[in-house]
PAROLUM-97504 format. One record per atom (N, C-alpha, C): residue number from 0; x, y, z; chain; atom name; residue in one letter. Coordinates in steps of 0.001 Angstrom, whole numbers, plus 524288, in hexadecimal, padded with zeros to 5 digits. Layout:
BEGIN
+-----+-------+-------+-------+--------+-------+---------+
| num |  east | north |    up | cadena | atomo | residuo |
+-----+-------+-------+-------+--------+-------+---------+
| NUM |     X |     Y |     Z |      A |    CA |       A |
...
+-----+-------+-------+-------+--------+-------+---------+
! end
This chain:
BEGIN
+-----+-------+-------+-------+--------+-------+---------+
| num |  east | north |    up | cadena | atomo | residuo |
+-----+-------+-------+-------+--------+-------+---------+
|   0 | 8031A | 7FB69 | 80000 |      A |     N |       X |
|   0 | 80000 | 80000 | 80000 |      A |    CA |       X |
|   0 | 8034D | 804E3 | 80000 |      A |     C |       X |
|   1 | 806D1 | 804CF | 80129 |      A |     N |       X |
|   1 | 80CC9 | 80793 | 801E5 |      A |    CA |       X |
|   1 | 80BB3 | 809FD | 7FA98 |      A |     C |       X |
|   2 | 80DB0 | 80F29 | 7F9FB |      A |     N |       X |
|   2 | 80DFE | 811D8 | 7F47A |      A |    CA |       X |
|   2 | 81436 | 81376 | 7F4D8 |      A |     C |       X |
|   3 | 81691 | 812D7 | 7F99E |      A |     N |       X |
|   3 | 81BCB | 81575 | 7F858 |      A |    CA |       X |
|   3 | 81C1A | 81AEB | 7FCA4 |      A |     C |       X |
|   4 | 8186B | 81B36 | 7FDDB |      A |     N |       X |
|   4 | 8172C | 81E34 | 801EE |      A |    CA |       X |
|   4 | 81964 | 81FCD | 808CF |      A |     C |       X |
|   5 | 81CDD | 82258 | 809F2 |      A |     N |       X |
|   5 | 81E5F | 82060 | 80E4B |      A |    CA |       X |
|   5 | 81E8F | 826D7 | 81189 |      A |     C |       X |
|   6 | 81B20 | 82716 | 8159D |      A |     N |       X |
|   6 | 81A72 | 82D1D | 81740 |      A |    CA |       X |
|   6 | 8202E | 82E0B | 81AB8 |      A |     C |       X |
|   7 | 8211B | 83268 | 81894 |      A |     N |       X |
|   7 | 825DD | 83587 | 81C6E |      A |    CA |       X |
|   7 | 823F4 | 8373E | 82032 |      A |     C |       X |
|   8 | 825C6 | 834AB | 82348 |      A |     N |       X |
|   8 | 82538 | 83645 | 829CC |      A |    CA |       X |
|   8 | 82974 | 837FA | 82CD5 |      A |     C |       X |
|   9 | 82A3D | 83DBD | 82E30 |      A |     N |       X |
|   9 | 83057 | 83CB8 | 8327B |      A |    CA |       X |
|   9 | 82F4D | 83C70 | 83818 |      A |     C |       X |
|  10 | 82E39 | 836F4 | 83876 |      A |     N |       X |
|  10 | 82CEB | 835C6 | 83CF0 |      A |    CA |       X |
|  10 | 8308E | 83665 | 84148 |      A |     C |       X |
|  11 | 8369B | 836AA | 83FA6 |      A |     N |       X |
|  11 | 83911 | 839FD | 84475 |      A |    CA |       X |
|  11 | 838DC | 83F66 | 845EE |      A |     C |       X |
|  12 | 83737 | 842A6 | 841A6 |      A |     N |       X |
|  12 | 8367E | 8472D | 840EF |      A |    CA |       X |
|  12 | 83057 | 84A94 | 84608 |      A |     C |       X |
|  13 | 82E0D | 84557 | 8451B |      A |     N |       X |
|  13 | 827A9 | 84590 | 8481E |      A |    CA |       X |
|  13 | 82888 | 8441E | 84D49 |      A |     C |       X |
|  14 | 82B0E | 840F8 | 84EDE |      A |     N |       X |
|  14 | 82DD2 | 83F8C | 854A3 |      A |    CA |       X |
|  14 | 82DC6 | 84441 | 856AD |      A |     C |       X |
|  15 | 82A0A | 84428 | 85B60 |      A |     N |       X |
|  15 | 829F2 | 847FD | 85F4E |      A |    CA |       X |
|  15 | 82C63 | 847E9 | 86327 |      A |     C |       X |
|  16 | 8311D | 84B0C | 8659D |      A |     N |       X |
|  16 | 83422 | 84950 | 86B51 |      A |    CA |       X |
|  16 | 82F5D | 849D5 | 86F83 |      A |     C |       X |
|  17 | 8323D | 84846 | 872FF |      A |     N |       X |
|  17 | 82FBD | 849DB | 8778D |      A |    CA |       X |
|  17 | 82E59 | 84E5D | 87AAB |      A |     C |       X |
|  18 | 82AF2 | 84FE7 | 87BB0 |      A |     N |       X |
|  18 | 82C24 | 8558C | 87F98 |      A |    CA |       X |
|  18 | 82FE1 | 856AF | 88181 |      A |     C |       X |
|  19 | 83385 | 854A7 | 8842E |      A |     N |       X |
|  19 | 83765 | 85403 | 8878B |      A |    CA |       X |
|  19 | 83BBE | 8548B | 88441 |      A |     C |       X |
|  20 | 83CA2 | 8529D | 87F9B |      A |     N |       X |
|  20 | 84102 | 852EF | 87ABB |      A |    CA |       X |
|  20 | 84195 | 85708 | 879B6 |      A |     C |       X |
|  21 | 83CC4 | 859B6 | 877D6 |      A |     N |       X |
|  21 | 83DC6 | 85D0E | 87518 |      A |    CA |       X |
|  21 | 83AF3 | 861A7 | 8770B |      A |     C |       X |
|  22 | 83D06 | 8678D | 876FB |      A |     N |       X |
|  22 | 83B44 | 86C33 | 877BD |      A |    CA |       X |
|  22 | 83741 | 86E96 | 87469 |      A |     C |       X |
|  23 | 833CC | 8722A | 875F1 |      A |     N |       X |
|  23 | 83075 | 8741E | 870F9 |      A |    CA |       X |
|  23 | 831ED | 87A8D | 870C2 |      A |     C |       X |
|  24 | 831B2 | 87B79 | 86D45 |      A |     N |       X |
|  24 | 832F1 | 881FD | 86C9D |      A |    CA |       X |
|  24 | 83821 | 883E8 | 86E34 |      A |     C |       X |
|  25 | 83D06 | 880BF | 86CB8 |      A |     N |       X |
|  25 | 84255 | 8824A | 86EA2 |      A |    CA |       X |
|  25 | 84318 | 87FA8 | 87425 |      A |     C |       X |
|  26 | 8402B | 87F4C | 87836 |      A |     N |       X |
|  26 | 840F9 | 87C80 | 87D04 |      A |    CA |       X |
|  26 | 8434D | 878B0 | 87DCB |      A |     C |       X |
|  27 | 84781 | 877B8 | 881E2 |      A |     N |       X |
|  27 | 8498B | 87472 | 88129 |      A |    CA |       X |
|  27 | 84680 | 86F2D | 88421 |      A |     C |       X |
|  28 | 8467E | 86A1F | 882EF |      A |     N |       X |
|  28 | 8450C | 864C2 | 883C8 |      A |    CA |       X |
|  28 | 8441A | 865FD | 88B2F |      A |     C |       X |
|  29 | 83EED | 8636A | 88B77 |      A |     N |       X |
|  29 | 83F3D | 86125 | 892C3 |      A |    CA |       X |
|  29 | 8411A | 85D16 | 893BC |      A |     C |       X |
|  30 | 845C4 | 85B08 | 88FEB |      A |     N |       X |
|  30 | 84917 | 8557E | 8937B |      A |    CA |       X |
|  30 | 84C7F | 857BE | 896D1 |      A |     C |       X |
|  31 | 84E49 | 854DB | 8996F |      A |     N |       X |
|  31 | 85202 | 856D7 | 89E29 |      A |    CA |       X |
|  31 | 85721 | 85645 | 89D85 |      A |     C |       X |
|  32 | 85AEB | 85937 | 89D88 |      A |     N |       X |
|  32 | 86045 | 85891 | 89C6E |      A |    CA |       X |
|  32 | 860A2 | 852A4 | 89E5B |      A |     C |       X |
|  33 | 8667B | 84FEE | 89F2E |      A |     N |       X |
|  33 | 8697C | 84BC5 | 8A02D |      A |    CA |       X |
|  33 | 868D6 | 84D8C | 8A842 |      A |     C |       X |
|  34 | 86909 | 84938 | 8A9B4 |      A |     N |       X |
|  34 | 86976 | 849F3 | 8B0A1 |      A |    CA |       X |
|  34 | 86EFE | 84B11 | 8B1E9 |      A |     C |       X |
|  35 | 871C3 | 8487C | 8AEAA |      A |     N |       X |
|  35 | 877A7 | 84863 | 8B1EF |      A |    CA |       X |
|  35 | 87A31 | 85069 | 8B129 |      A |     C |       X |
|  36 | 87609 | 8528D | 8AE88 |      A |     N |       X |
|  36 | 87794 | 85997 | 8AD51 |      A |    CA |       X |
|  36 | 87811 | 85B60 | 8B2D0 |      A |     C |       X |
|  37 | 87A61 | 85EA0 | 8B58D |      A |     N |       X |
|  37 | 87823 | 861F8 | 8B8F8 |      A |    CA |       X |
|  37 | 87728 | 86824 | 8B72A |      A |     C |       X |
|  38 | 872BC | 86673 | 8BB07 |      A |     N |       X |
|  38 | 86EA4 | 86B90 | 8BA50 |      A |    CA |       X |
|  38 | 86C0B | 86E7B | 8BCDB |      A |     C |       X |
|  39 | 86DED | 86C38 | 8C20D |      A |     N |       X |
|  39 | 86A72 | 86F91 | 8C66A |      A |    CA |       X |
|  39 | 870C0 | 87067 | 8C942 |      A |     C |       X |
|  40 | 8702F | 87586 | 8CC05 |      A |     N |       X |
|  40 | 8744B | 877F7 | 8CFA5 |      A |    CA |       X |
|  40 | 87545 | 8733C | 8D422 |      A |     C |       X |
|  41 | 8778F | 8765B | 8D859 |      A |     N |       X |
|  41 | 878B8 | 8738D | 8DD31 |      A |    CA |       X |
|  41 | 87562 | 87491 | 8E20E |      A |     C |       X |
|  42 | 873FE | 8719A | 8E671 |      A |     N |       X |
|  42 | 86F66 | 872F1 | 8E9F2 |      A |    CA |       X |
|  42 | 871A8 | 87800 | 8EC20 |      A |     C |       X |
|  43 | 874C5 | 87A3C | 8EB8B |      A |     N |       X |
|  43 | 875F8 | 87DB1 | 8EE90 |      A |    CA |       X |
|  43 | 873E9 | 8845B | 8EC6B |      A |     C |       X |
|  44 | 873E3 | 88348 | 8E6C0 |      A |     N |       X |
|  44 | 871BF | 88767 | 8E38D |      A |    CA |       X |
|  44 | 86BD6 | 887EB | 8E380 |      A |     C |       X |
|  45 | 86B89 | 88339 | 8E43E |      A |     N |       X |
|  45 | 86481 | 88029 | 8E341 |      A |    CA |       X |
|  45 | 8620F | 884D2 | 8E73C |      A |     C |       X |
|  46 | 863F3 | 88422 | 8EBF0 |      A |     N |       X |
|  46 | 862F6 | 884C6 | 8F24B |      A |    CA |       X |
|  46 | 8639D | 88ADD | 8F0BC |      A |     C |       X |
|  47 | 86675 | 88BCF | 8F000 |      A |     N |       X |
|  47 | 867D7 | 8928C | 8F083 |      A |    CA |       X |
|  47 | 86593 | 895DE | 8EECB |      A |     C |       X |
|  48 | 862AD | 892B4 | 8E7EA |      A |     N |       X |
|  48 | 85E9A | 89621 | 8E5EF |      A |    CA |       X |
|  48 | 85B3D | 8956A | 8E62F |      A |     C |       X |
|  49 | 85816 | 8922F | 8EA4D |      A |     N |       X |
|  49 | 852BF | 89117 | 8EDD8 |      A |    CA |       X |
|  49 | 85240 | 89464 | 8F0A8 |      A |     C |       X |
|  50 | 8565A | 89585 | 8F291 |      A |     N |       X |
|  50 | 858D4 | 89A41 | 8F9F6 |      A |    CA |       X |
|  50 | 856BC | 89E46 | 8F64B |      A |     C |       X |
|  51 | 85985 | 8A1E1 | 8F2A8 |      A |     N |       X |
|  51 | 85A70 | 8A5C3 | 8F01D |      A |    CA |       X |
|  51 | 853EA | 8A601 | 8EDD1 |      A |     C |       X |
|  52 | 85208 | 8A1A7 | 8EC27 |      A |     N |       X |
|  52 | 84C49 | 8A178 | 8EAA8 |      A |    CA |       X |
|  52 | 849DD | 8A4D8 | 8EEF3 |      A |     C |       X |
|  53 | 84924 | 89FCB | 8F344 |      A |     N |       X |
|  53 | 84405 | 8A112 | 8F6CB |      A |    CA |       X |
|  53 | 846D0 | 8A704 | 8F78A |      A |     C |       X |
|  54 | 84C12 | 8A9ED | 8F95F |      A |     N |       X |
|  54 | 84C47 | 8ADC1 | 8FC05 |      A |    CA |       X |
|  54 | 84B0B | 8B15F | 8F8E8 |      A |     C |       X |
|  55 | 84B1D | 8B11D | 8F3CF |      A |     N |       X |
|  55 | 847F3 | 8B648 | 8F0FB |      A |    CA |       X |
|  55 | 84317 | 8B6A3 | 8EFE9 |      A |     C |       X |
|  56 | 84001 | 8B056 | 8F114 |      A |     N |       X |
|  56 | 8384B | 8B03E | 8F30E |      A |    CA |       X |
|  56 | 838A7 | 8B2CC | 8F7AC |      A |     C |       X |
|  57 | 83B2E | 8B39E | 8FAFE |      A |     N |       X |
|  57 | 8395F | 8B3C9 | 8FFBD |      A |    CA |       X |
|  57 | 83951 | 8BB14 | 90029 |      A |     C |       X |
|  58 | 83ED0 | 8BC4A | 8FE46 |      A |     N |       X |
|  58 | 83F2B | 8C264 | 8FDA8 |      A |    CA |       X |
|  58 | 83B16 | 8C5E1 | 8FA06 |      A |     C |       X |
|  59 | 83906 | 8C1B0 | 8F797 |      A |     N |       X |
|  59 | 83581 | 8C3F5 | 8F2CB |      A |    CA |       X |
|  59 | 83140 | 8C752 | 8F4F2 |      A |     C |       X |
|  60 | 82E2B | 8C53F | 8F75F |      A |     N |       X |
|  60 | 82891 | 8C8B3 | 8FB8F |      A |    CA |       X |
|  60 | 827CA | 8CC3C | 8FD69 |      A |     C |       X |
|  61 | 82F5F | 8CB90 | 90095 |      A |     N |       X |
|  61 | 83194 | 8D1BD | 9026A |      A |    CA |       X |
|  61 | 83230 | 8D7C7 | 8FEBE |      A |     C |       X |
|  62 | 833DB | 8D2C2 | 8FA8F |      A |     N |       X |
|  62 | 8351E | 8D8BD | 8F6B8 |      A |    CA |       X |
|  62 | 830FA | 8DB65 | 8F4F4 |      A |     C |       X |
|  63 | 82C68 | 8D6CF | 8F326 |      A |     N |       X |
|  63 | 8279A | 8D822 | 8F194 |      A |    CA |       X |
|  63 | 82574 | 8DBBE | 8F510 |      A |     C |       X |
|  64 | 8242E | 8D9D0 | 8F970 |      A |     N |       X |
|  64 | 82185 | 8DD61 | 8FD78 |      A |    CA |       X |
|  64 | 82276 | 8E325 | 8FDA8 |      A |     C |       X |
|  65 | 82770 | 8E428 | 8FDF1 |      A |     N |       X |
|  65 | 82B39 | 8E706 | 8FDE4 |      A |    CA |       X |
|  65 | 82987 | 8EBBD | 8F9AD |      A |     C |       X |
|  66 | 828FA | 8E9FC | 8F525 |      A |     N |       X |
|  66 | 82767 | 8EAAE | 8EF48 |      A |    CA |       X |
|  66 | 81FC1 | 8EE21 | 8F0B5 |      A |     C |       X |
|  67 | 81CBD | 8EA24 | 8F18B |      A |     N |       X |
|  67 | 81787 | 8EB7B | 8F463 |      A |    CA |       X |
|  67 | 81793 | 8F083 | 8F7C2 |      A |     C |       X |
|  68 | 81C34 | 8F0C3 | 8FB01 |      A |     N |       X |
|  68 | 81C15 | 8F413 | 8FFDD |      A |    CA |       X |
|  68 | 81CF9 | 8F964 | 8FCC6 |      A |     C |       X |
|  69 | 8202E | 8F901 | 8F96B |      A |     N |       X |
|  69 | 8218A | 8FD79 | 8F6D4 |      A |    CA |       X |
|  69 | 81DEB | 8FED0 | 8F33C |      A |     C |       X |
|  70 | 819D1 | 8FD38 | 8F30A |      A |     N |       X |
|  70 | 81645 | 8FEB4 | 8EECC |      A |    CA |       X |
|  70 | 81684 | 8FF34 | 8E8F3 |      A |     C |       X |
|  71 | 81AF4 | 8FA8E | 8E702 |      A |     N |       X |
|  71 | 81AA3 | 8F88B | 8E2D8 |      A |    CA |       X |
|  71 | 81618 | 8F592 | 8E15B |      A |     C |       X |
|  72 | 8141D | 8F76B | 8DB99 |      A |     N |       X |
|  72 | 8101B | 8F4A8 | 8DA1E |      A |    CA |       X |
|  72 | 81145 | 8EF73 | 8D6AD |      A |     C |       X |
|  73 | 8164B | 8ED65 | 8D71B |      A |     N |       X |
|  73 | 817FB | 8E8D0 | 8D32A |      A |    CA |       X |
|  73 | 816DB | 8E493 | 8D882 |      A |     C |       X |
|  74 | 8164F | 8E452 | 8DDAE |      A |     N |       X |
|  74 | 81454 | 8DF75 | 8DE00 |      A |    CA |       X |
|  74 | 81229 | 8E15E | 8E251 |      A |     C |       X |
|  75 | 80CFE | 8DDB0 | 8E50F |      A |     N |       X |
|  75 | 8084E | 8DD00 | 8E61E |      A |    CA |       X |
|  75 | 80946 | 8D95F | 8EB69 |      A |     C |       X |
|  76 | 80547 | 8D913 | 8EEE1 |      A |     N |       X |
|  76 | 8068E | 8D74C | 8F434 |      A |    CA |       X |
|  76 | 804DB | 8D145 | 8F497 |      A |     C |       X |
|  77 | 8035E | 8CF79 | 8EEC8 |      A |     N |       X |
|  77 | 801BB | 8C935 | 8EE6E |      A |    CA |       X |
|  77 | 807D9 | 8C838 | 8EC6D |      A |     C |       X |
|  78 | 80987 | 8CB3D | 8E918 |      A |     N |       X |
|  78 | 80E85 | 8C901 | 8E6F0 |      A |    CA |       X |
|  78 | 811F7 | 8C877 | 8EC9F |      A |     C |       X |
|  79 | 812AA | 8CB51 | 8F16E |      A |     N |       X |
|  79 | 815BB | 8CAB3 | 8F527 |      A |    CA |       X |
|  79 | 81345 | 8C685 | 8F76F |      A |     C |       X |
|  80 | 80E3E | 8C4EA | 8F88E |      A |     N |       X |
|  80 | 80BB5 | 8BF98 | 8FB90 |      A |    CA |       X |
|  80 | 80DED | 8BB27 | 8F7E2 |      A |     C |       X |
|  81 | 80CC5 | 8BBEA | 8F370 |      A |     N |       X |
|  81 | 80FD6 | 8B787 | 8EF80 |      A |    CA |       X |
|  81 | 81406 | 8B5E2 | 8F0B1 |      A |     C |       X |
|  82 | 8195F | 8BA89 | 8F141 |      A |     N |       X |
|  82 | 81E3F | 8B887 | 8F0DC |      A |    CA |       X |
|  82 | 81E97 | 8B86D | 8F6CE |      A |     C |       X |
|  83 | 81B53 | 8B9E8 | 8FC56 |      A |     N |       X |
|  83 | 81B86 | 8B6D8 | 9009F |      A |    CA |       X |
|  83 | 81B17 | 8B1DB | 8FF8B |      A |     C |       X |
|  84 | 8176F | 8AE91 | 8FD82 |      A |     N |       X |
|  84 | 814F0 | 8A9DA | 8FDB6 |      A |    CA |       X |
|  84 | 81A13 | 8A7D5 | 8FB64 |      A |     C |       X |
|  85 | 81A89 | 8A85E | 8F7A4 |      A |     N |       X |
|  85 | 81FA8 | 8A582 | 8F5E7 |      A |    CA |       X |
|  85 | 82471 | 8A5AC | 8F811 |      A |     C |       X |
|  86 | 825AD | 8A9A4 | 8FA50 |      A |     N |       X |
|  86 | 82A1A | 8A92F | 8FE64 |      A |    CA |       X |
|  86 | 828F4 | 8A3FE | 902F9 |      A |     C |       X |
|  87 | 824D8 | 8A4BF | 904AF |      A |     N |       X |
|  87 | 823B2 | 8A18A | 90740 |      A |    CA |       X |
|  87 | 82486 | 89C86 | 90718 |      A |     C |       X |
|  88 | 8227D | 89A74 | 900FB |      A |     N |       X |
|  88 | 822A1 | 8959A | 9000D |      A |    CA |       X |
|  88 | 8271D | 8944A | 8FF06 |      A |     C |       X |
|  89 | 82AAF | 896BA | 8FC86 |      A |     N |       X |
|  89 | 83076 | 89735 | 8FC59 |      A |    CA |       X |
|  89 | 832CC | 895E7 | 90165 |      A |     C |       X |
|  90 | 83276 | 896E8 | 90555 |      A |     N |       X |
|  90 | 8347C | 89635 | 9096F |      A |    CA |       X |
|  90 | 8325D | 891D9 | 90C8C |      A |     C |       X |
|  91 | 82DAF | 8915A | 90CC5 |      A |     N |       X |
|  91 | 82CCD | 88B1C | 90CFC |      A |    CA |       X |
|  91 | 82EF7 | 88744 | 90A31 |      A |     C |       X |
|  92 | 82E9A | 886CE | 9047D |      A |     N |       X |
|  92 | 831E0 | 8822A | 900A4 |      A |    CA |       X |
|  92 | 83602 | 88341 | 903A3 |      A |     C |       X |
|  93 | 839A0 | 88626 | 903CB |      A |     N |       X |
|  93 | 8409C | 886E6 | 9056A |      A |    CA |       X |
|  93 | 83E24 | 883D7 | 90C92 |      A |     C |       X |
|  94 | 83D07 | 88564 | 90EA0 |      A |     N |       X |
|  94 | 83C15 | 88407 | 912C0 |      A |    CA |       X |
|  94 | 83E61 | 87C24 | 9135B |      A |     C |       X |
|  95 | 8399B | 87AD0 | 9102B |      A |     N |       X |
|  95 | 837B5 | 877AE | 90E34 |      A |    CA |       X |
|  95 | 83D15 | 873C4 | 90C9F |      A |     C |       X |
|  96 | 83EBC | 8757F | 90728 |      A |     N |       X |
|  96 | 84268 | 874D3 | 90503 |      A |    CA |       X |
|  96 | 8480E | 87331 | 908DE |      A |     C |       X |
|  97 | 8498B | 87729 | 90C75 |      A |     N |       X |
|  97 | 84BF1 | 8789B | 90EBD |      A |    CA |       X |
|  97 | 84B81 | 871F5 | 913A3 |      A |     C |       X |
|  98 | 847F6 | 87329 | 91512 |      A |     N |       X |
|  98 | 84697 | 86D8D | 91A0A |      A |    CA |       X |
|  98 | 8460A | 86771 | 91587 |      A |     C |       X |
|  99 | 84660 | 867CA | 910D1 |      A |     N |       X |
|  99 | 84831 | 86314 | 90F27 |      A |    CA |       X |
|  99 | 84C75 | 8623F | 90E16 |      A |     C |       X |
| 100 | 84F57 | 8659E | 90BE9 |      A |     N |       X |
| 100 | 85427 | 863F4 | 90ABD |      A |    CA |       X |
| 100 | 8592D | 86343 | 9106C |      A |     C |       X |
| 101 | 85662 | 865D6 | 915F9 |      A |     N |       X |
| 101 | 85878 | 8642A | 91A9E |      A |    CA |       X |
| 101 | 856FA | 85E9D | 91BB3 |      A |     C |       X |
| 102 | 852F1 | 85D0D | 919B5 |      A |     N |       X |
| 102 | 850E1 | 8569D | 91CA1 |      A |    CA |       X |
| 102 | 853D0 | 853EA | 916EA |      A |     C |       X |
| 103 | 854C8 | 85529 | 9135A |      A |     N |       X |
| 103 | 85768 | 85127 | 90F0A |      A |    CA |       X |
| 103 | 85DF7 | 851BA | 912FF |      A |     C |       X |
| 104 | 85FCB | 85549 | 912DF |      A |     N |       X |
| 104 | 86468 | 856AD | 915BA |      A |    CA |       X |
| 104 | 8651D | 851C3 | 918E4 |      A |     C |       X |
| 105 | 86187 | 8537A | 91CC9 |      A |     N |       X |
| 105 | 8612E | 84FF0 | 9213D |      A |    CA |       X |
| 105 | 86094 | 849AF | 92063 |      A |     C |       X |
| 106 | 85DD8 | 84A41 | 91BBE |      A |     N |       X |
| 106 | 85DC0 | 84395 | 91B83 |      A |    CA |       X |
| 106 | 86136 | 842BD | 918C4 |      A |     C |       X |
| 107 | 86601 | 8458C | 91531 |      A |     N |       X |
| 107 | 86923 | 84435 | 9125F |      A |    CA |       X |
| 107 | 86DEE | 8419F | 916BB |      A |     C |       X |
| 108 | 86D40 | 845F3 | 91C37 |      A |     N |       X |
| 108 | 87191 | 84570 | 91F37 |      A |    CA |       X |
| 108 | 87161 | 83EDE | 92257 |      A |     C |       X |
| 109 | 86D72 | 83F1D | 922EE |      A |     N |       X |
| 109 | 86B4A | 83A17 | 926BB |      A |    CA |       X |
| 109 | 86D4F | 834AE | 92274 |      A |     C |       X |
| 110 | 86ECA | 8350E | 91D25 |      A |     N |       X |
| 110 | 8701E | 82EB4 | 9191C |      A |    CA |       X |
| 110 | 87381 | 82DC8 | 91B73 |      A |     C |       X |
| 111 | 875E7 | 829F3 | 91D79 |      A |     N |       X |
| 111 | 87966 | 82661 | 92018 |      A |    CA |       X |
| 111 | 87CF8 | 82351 | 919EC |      A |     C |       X |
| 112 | 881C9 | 8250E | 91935 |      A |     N |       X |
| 112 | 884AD | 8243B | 91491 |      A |    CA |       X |
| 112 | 885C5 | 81EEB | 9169D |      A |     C |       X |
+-----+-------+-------+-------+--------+-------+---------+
! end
């Protein structure tokens, strides 16, 4: 039944990667580099710009307020309850944060080599 007929297909051409392969619009791919790369700093940097975090949430409210008191109209007395609340919670997580990595400490100290 065959005439000689044989449809061109570029069927590698039609092969769709995966999401993950390939980027859309210049972006680069969501696979993950190789593990053995390093890529994250040292705990000590980690820690410092958590510190440096929460301590500029915490100063933030002050300045705001500060800002309010003077009768600037660029921010508003919900924006200072806002960046209270978040100071707040900031200092709970660290709190938080802070009392686990003493009980990992502690249980690191307690392994019997």
């Amino acid at each position: 039944m065959s005439n000689g007929f044989f449809p061109r297909y570029d069927l590698a051409g039609r092969i769709q990667q995966s999401k993950f392969e390939s980027g859309l619009n210049g972006m680069p791919g969501a696979r993950m580099d190789a593990i053995d790369k390093p890529g994250a700093t040292d705990f000590k940097q980690v820690m410092s710009g958590l510190v440096e975090k929460v301590n500029s949430d915490l100063n933030a409210p002050d300045a705001m307020l500060k800002d309010v008191m003077a009768g600037s109209n660029d921010v508003d007395i919900h924006d200072v309850m806002t960046a209270m609340a978040k100071a707040e919670i900031n200092v709970n997580v660290a709190t938080q944060f802070t009392g686990k990595i003493i009980q990992t400490y502690d249980k690191i100290m307690q392994l019997q080599v």
